[in-house]
Structures are given as C-alpha cells and as structure tokens.
N, C-alpha and C positions, 0 to 999 in steps of 0.2 A: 624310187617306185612308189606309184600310188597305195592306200593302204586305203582297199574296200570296203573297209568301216571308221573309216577315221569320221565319219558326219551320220555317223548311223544314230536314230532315236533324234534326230534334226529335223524339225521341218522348214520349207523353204519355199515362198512364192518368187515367181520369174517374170517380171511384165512382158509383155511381147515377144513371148515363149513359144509361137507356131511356126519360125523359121528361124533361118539365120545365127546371129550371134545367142539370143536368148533359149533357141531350144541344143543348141551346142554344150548353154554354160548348163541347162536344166537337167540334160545328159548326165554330163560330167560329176552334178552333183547328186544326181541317183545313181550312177555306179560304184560313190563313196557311202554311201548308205542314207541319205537323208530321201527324206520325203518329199518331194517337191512338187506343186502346181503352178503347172502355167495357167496364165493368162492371155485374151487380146481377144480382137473383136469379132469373129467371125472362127462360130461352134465347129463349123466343119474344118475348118483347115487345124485346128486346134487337136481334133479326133485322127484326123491324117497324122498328123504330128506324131502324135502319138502311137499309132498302129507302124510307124516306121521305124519308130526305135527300140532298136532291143538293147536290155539291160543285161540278159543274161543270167547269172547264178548273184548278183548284185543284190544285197540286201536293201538295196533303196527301191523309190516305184517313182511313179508318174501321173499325175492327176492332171485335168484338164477342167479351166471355169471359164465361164467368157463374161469378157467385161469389156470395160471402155475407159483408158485411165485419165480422160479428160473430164470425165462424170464423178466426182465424188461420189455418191451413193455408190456407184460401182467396183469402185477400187477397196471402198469400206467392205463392200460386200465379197469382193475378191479374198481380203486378207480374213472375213472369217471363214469361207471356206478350205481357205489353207490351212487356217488353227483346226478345222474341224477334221480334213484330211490326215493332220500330224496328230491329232490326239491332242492339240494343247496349244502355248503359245508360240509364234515362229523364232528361228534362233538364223534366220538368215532370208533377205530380203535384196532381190536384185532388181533394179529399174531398169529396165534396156527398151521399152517401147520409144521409137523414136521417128526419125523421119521430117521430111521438109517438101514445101509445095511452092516455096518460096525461093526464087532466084534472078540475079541480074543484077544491072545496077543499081546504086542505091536511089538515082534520081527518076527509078520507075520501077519503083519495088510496090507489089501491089498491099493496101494495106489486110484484105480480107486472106491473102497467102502470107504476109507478116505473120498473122495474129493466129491463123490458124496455128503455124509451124511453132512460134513459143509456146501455145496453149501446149501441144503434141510434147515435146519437147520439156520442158522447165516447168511448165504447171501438171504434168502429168507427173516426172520426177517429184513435185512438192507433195502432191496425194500420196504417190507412194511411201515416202518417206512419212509423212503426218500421220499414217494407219500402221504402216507397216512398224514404223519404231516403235508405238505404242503396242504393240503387240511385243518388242523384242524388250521392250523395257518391262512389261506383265510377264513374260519369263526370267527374267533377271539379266540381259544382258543378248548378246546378239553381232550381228555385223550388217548394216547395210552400205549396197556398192551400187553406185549410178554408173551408166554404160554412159558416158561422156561421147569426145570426138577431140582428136587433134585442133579443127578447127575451131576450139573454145580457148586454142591459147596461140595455137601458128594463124596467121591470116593466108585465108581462101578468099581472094579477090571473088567477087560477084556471087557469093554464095546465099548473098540475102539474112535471113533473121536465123539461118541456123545456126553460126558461127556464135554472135553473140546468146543465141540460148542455151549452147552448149559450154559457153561462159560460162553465164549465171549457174549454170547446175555446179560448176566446179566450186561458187564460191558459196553455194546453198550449201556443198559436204564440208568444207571448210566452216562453217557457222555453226553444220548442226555434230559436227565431230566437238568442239567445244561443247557443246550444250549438252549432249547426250555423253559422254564419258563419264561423270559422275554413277551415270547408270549403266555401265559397264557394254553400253554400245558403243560399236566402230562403226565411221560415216569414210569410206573411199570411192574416189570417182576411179573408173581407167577409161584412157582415152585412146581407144582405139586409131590406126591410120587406116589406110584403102585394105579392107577386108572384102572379102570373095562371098559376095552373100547377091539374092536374088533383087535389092534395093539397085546396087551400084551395077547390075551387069549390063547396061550400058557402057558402063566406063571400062570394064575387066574385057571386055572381048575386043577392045583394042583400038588406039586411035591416039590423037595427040596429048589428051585427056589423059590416057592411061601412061601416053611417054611421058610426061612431065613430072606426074606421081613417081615412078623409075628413076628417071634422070639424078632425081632429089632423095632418092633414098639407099642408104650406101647397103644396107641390106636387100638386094635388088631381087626381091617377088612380092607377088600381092597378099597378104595375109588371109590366112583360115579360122574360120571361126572358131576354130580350137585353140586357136591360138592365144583368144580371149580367155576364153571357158579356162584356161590352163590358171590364169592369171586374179580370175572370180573363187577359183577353186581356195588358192593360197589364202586370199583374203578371206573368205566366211572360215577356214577352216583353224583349226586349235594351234597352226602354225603361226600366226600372225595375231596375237593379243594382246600385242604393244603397239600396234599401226593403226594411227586413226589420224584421220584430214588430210592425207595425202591423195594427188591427184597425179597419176600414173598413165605414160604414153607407153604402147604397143604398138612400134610404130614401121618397128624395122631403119630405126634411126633418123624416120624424115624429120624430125625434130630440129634435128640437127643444120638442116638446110631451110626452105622455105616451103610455102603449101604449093598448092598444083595451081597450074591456070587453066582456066573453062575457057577463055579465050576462042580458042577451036570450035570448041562446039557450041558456042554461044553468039558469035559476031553474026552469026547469018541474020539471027534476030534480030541484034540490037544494033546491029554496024559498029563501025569502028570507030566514029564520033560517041555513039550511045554508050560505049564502056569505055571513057573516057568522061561521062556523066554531061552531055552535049543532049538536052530533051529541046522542045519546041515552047515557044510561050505559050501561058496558056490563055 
C-alpha cells in the first residue's frame, strides 16, 4: 500500500502535466505528499487540470505554471516556480511533454514535422533535464524520469522522427545517470506502450491500428495512465536509491513481440508503393 507521506516536504515539476500520462503521474505524487507543479502550454487547460483533481485529506498540493519546454527561458522559468511553490530546491523532476507531427515514410517525411517533433520531444527532455537537475543537484540529490516510448527501442514502421527521438532521450538518461550520480541524482527514462490518453484516441477507439497493438501484446488491453504514474511514483520515491540509467518499458509485454503497423490507417495516403519508400523523381 501506498504511504501518504512517503514524498511529503518534496517538491516536484511535471512537464506536460494538463492531461494524460503527466497529470496522472502529478496526482499520484501529491497524494504521496510532495508538492508538485505542472507545467505546459496553455493556462487554461492547466487550471481545468487542476480544478479536477481531488487530493483529498493528501498532505501533497498541486500548482499550475505555463510554460513551453521547447523555450529555454521557459522551462528555467518553470523549475523556479516550482523551487518557489516547494519552499526550496526540487527533489524530483518528470519530463513527459511530448508528442509528434511527424509521420509516414521515411522517403517523405516532411523536414519542418521532423524537426518540430525532435525539438518537442528530445530537446524539450534536454531543457528539462539541464534546469531541473540543477535544481536537484542544489538540494543535494533527487531523481529525474523522462517519459520515453517503446518506439525508442521496438521499431514503429512509418512513425517518422518520433521513434528515433524517443531514442535519443533514452541514451541522454543513460549519459546523464553517469554524470549526475556523483551528486546523488537518479536519471530513468520509462517507456510507456499504447496508453489510453486523449493523444492516441484515434488509435483506442478501434480499428486495425489498435488490433495490431493487441495481437502483439500478451497482456492484452490498452494501458492507463496510471499505469505509468504507478511506475514514476517508485522511481522519485525513497524506494529506489540505487536505480539510475535504467530505461524501463510499461508495456503490457509488447516488448516482447514487435511495434504496431500504421499500415491501415496510413496507405490511403501514401499507397502501397509510398510505404514501401516508392516517391516520384524529383
């Protein structure tokens, strides 16, 4: 059973904390007792966010900043609002803002939806990580967790630049789990598989897309954002002070098999020759 004050006197930013996987794991870690602020770009769904959640008799709270974690200055400015929310410096740091605009094959992948989706993605992860450790290193220690994706180690045929950014992010907590240990920071990514969040509910509400995700996962439903948050909770929490650079799937076993094919919902676009990497000269 959880222990309502196990992260009490904690504070704790969440990137992309207004839905989803990130206001699931922000929850989670205010009803353990830490103080937590979300982040993400847009004031009002941030406020909604928050007016929905009840903590209950939880010695934790809930703060809301809005930021943008592709903006440096904003992400700086996020992690001190959160020191300033916690009374001090943060002792836990979660990157989950994430997402992709980028898709198809690779021989017409557009390069301003590339660039967008790494920037979102793996430079927004390096901001968080670059401010936020330094805040968990000025308290003496801490844990930061990037919300990865299966698709950073199983291949998602035509998923575009998000796959390989959700790479990179794994091998950025691998680099900075070495680097920052000395200072008694933990760097873990977890890589979520098909979670039930308002991003994918294209794919959740059913079709060949979501049978293929199934087919290939021997735990056979779609994962809740709790699921995550269960899993975020372990790692910032005083359980886990010997775990750092590990990069952890929640996946419901699809690991095990192979990624999903878009195939389905994707050919109408690009035909059957075009994902098969078949363009026109130019």
């Amino acid at each position: 059973m959880s222990d309502p004050h196990a992260l009490e006197g904690a504070g704790a930013l969440v990137t992309g904390g207004g839905s989803g996987i990130g206001l699931a794991v922000a929850a989670r870690l205010a009803a353990d007792g830490a103080t937590v602020t979300i982040c993400g770009r847009s004031q009002e769904r941030l406020d909604a966010a928050l007016a929905a959640t009840h903590l209950g008799d939880s010695p934790g709270s809930l703060h809301a900043w809005s930021a943008d974690v592709t903006d440096e200055a904003s992400v700086a400015g996020a992690v001190k609002a959160a020191e300033a929310n916690a009374g001090g410096p943060l002792a836990a740091v979660v990157a989950n803002a994430g997402g992709s605009t980028s898709i198809g094959p690779v021989t017409q992948l557009g390069l301003d939806e590339w660039t967008a989706t790494t920037t979102l993605n793996l430079t927004g992860t390096m901001l968080a990580l670059k401010h936020g450790a330094a805040s968990l290193v000025r308290g003496g220690g801490g844990a930061f967790v990037a919300i990865s994706s299966t698709a950073g180690s199983l291949v998602h045929p035509w998923f575009g630049a998000y796959g390989p950014a959700k790479a990179g992010i794994n091998q950025l907590c691998r680099q900075a789990a070495d680097e920052l240990g000395p200072s008694q920071v933990r760097v873990n990514a977890v890589c979520p598989g098909l979670i039930r969040t308002d991003l994918v509910e294209f794919i959740t509400a059913g079709g060949p897309v979501l049978d293929s995700y199934r087919e290939n996962t021997p735990i056979d439903r779609v994962g809740e954002p709790e699921d995550i948050a269960a899993l975020v909770r372990f790692l910032v929490g005083p359980e886990s002070t010997w775990l750092t650079g590990q990069v952890i799937s929640v996946d419901g076993g699809q690991g095990l098999r192979r990624g999903p094919s878009l195939a389905g919902a994707i050919e109408p676009l690009f035909g059957e020759d075009g994902l098969r990497g078949v363009v026109a000269e130019p």
